[in-house]
C-alpha positions in Angstrom: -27.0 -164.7 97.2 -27.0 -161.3 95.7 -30.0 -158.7 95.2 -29.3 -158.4 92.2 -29.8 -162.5 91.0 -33.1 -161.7 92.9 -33.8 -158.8 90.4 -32.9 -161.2 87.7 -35.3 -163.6 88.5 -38.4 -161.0 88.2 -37.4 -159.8 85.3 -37.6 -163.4 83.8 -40.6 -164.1 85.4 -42.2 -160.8 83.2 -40.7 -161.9 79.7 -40.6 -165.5 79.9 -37.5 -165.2 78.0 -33.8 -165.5 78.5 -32.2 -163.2 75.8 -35.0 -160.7 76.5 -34.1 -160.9 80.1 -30.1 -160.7 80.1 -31.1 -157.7 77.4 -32.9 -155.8 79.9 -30.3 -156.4 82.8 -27.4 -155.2 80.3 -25.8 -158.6 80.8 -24.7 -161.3 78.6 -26.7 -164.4 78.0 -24.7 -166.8 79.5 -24.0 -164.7 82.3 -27.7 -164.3 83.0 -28.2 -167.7 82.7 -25.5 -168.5 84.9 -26.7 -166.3 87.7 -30.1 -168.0 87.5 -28.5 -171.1 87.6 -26.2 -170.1 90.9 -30.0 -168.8 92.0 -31.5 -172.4 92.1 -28.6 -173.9 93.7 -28.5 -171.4 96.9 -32.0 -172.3 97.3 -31.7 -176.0 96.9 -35.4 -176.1 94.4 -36.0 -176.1 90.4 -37.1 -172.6 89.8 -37.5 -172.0 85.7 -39.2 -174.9 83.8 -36.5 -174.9 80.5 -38.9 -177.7 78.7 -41.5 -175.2 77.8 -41.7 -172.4 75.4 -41.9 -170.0 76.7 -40.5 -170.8 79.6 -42.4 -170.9 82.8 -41.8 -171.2 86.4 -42.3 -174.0 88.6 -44.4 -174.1 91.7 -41.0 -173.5 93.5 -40.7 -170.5 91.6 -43.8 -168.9 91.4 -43.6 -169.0 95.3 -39.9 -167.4 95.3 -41.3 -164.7 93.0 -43.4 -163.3 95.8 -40.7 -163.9 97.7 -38.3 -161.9 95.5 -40.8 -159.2 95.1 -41.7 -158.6 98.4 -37.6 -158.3 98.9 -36.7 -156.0 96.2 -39.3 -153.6 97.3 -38.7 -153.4 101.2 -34.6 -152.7 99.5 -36.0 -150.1 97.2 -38.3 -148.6 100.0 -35.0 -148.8 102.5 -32.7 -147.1 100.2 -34.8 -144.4 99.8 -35.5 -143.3 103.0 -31.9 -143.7 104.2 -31.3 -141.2 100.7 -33.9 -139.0 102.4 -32.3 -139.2 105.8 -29.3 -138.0 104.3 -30.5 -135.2 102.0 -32.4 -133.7 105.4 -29.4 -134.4 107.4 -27.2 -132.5 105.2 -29.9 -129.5 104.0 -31.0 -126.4 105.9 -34.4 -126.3 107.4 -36.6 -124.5 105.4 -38.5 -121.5 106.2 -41.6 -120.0 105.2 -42.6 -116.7 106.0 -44.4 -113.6 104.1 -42.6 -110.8 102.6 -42.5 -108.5 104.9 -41.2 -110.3 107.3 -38.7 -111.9 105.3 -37.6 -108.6 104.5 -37.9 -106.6 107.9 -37.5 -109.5 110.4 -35.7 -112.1 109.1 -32.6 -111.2 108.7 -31.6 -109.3 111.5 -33.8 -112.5 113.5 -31.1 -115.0 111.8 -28.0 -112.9 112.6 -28.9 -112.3 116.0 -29.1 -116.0 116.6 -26.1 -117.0 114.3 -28.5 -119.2 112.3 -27.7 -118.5 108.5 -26.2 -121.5 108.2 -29.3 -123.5 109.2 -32.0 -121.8 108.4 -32.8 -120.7 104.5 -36.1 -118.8 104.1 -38.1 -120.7 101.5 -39.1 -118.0 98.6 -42.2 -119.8 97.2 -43.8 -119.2 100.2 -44.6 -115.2 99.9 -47.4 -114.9 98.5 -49.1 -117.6 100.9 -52.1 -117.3 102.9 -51.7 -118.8 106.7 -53.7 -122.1 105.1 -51.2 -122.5 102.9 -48.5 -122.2 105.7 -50.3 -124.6 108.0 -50.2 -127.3 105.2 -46.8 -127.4 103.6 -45.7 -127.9 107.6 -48.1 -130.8 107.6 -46.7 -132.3 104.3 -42.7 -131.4 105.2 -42.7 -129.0 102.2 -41.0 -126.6 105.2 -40.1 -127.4 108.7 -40.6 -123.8 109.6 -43.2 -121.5 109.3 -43.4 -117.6 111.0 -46.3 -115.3 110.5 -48.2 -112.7 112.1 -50.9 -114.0 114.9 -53.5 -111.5 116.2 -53.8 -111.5 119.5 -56.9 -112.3 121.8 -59.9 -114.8 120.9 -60.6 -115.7 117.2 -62.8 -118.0 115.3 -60.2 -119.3 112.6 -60.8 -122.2 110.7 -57.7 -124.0 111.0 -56.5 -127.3 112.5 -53.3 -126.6 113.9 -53.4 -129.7 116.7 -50.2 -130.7 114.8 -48.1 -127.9 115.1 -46.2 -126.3 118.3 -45.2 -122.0 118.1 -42.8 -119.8 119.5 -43.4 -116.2 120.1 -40.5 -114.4 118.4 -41.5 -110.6 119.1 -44.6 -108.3 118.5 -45.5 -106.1 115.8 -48.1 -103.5 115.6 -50.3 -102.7 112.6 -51.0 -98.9 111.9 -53.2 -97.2 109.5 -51.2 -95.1 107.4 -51.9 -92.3 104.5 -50.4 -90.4 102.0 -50.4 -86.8 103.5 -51.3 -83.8 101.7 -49.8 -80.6 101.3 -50.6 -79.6 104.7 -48.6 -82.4 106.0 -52.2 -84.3 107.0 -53.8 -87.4 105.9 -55.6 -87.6 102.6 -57.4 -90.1 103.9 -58.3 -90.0 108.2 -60.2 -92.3 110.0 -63.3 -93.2 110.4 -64.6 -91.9 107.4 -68.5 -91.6 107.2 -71.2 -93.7 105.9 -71.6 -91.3 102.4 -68.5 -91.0 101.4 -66.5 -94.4 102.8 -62.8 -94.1 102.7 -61.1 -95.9 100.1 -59.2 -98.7 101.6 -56.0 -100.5 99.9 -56.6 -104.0 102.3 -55.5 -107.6 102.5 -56.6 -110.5 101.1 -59.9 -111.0 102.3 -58.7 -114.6 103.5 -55.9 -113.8 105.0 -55.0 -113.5 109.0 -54.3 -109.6 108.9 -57.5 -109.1 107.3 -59.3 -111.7 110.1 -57.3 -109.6 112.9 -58.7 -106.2 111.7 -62.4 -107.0 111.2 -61.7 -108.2 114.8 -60.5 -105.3 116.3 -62.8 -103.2 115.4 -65.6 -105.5 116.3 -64.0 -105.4 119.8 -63.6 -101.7 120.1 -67.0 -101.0 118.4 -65.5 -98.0 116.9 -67.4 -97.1 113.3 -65.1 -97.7 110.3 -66.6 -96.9 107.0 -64.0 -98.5 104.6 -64.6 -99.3 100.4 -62.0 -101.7 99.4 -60.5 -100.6 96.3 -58.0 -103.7 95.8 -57.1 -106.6 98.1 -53.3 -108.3 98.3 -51.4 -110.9 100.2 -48.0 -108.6 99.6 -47.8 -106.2 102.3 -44.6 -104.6 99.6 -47.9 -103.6 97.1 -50.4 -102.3 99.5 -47.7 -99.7 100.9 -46.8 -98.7 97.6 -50.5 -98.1 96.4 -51.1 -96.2 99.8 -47.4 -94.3 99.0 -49.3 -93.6 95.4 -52.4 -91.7 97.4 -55.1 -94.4 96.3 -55.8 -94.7 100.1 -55.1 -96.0 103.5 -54.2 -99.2 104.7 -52.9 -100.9 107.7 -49.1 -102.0 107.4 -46.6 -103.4 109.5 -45.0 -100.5 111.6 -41.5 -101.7 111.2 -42.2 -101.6 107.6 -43.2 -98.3 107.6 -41.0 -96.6 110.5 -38.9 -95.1 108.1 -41.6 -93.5 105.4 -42.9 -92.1 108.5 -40.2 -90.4 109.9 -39.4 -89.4 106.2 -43.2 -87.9 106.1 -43.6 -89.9 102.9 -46.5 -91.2 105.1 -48.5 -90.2 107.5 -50.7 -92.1 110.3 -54.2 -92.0 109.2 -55.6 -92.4 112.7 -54.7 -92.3 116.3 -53.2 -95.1 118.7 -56.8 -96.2 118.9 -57.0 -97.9 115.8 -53.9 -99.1 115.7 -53.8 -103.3 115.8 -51.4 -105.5 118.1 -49.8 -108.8 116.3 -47.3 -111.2 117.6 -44.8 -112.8 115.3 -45.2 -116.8 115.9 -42.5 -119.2 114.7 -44.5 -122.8 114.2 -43.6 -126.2 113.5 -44.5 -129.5 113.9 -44.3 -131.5 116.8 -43.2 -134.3 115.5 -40.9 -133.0 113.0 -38.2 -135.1 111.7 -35.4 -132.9 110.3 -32.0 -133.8 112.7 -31.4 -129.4 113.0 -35.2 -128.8 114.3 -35.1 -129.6 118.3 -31.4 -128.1 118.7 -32.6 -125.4 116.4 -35.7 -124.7 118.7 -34.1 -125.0 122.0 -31.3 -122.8 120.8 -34.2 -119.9 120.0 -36.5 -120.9 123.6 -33.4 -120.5 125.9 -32.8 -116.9 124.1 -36.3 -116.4 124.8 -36.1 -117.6 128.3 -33.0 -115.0 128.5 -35.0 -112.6 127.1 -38.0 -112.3 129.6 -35.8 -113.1 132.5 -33.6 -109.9 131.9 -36.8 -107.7 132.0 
């Protein structure tokens, strides 16, 4: 018995019809026919009553079209995981990550490990916010996501029971300015109450933005900020802040060099300055063949890593 007598068989069932039927399989009549007929004999019963018009089935045959049914679909349902089994076994993990990183971390990150071949940073995910991250993992849009991760306590309303991290390194967020003539910042911290400094921030939503209000609610240290535009790209805050529209807190590895440069200058002391860590996450029950060699491969460097210090 083949599956595809089986498809046959449902398809008559639906038009009632034998022409309409072979039609719609791209066979010949008689060949259609002829597989019906070879259909009935491997299973021993009278499936199609010929005597009426249209045709209909017998109680024999209304019982194998469940049967057939329930067959076809388990085959479809089969095929198409084993398809998707393939296409993951054969792909590179994907990775989300912001901009910034992407650009300052990444790539060094994936040479250093030898991991260009398995690893392919996923583009649509730049502009994300660490919701966004937290659910394309979930859904196996990406089987990797890294961000920034304040450190100490925070409230954050996330569910991230589902997900497992790796600390990849630490990054430190400084206030920076465009400096005047002088060589100082137009725009130095804290500011006062009457005239607020104006502040080129993050998305309101985002993690960076949570990891600020926090530190300065730890270090009660006064900041009188006006937020004059808010942005998930790290890229257009330092560029705005490079334009003298204000200060704002960026990545130092993304700003090392404007520094040195005295393109920018810091717009506050040590103080004020905010630690991160880099986090690598992923699921813990994540199905892509790459992932646990991938992971193990990046924990024993890490393991190398502190035990050399």
């Amino acid at each position: 018995m083949e599956l595809r007598w089986l498809e046959d068989f449902i398809v008559l069932a639906e038009t009632r019809h034998f022409s309409r039927a072979a039609e719609q399989q791209n066979v010949t009549q008689p060949t259609f026919s002829r597989r019906i007929k070879l259909l009935e004999e491997a299973m021993d019963a009278t499936l199609v009553n010929r005597q009426t018009m249209p045709l209909s089935l017998t109680p024999a045959g209304e019982e194998f079209l469940t049967l057939c049914k329930q067959i076809t679909e388990r085959v479809r349902v089969t095929r198409e995981r084993l398809q998707h089994l393939h296409h993951d076994a054969t792909r590179r993990l994907r990775l989300a990550a912001p901009q910034s990183l992407l650009t300052h971390f990444v790539p060094g990150w994936l040479e250093q490990h030898a991991l260009h071949a398995r690893i392919e940073p996923y583009l649509r995910a730049t502009s994300w916010l660490i919701g966004d991250y937290v659910e394309a993992l979930e859904r196996g849009e990406v089987d990797l996501a890294l961000c920034y991760w304040p450190e100490g306590r925070m409230a954050l309303d996330l569910d991230l029971s589902g997900l497992r991290y790796l600390t990849l390194g630490e990054e430190l967020l400084v206030p920076v300015s465009a400096a005047n003539a002088a060589g100082m910042p137009r725009f130095a911290l804290p500011g006062d109450k009457r005239r607020p400094l104006p502040h080129i921030a993050y998305h309101a939503s985002g993690l960076i933005a949570a990891a600020l209000r926090a530190h300065w609610d730890r270090s009660r240290q006064e900041v009188h900020l006006s937020t004059l535009n808010e942005s998930v790209q790290t890229s257009n805050i330092r560029e705005l802040v490079l334009q003298g529209y204000g200060l704002g807190w960026l990545p130092f590895r993304t700003v090392r060099q404007a520094l040195a440069q005295g393109e920018l200058t810091r717009a506050g002391d040590r103080r004020w300055d905010v630690p991160l860590s880099i986090r690598l996450y992923f699921r813990h029950d994540g199905r892509h063949p790459a992932l646990h060699d991938t992971l193990a491969q990046l924990q024993e460097g890490l393991d190398d890593l502190h035990r050399s210090r």
